[in-house]
N, C-alpha and C positions, 0 to 999 in steps of 0.2 A: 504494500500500500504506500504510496507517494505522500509527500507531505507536502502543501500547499504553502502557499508564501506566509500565508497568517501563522501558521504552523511556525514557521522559520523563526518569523518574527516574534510569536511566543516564547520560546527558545530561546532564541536571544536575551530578550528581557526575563527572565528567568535567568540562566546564564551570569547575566551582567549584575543582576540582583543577589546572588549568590556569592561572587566576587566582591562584591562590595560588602558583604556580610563576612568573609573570608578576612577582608581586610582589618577589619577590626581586633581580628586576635591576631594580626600578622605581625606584632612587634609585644617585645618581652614583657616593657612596660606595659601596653595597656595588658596584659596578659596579668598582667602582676594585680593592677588596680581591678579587673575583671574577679579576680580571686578573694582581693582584698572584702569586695561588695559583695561577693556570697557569702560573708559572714555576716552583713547588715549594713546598716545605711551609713555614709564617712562623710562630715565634712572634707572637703579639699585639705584643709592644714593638717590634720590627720591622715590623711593618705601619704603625705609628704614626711608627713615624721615618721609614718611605719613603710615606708618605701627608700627612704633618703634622698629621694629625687626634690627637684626645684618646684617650688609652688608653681611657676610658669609649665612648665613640663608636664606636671599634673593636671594643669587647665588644658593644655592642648591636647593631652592625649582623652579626657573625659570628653573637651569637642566633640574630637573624631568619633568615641563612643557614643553619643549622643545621636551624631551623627546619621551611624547605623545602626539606631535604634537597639540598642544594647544597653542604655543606661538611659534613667533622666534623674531630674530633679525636683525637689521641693523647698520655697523657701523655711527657713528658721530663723527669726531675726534678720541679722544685716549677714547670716551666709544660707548657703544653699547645704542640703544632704543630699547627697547622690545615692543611690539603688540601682541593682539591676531592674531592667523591665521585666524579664521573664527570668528571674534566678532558674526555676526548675528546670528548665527549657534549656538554658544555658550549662548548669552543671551537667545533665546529659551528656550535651556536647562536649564540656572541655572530661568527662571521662570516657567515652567514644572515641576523643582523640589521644587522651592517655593511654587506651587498650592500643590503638594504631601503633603509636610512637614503638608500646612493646612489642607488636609481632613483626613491625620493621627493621628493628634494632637498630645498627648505627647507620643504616642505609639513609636515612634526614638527618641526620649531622655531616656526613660524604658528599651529599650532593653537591654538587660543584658549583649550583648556580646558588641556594639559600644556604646551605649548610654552613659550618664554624671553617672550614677551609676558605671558603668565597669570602668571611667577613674579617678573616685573618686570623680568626682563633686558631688554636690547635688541629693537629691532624691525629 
């Protein structure tokens, strides 16, 4: 059965929506703040002093969280507390990728284009 251009074009956006959702957990940090928020809701200064990272660093990578609908906000006073959107949903995933990591073993650290070799870590 052939698939028609609408076809393609759902695909696509599906695809592209996927990737952009991909993107969000594609850097350690927010990986880390992602982690941090399934234990509960963090102001920003908080994230930053159980992270070490720059209160700036912190805003931008919640951004991008934000972004892809993986986290929002609520005010409290004069700061905001972040949450994930979907914690359940999300902890799934990041142990669905936990189980992945194990049955590939160092094969995603190797990789030559994402792996710790390509960003100069160790081999």
């Amino acid at each position: 059965m052939a698939m028609d251009v609408g076809d393609l074009v759902d695909e696509a956006a599906a695809l592209s929506a996927a990737a952009c959702l991909f993107h969000g957990f594609s850097d350690a940090s927010r990986l880390a703040i992602v982690r941090h928020l399934a234990l509960g809701e963090h102001r920003v200064v908080e994230l930053t002093e159980h992270l070490g990272l720059a209160q700036s660093t912190v805003s931008k990578h919640l951004a991008c969280l934000r972004d892809c609908g993986l986290v929002d906000s609520r005010p409290q006073g004069r700061a905001s507390l972040f949450r994930l959107t979907h914690p359940e949903a999300t902890l799934e995933l990041l142990t669905a990728a936990e189980r992945l990591l194990g049955l590939t073993g160092d094969a995603v650290a190797l990789c030559p284009v994402y792996g710790a070799a390509a960003k100069g870590g160790p081999r």
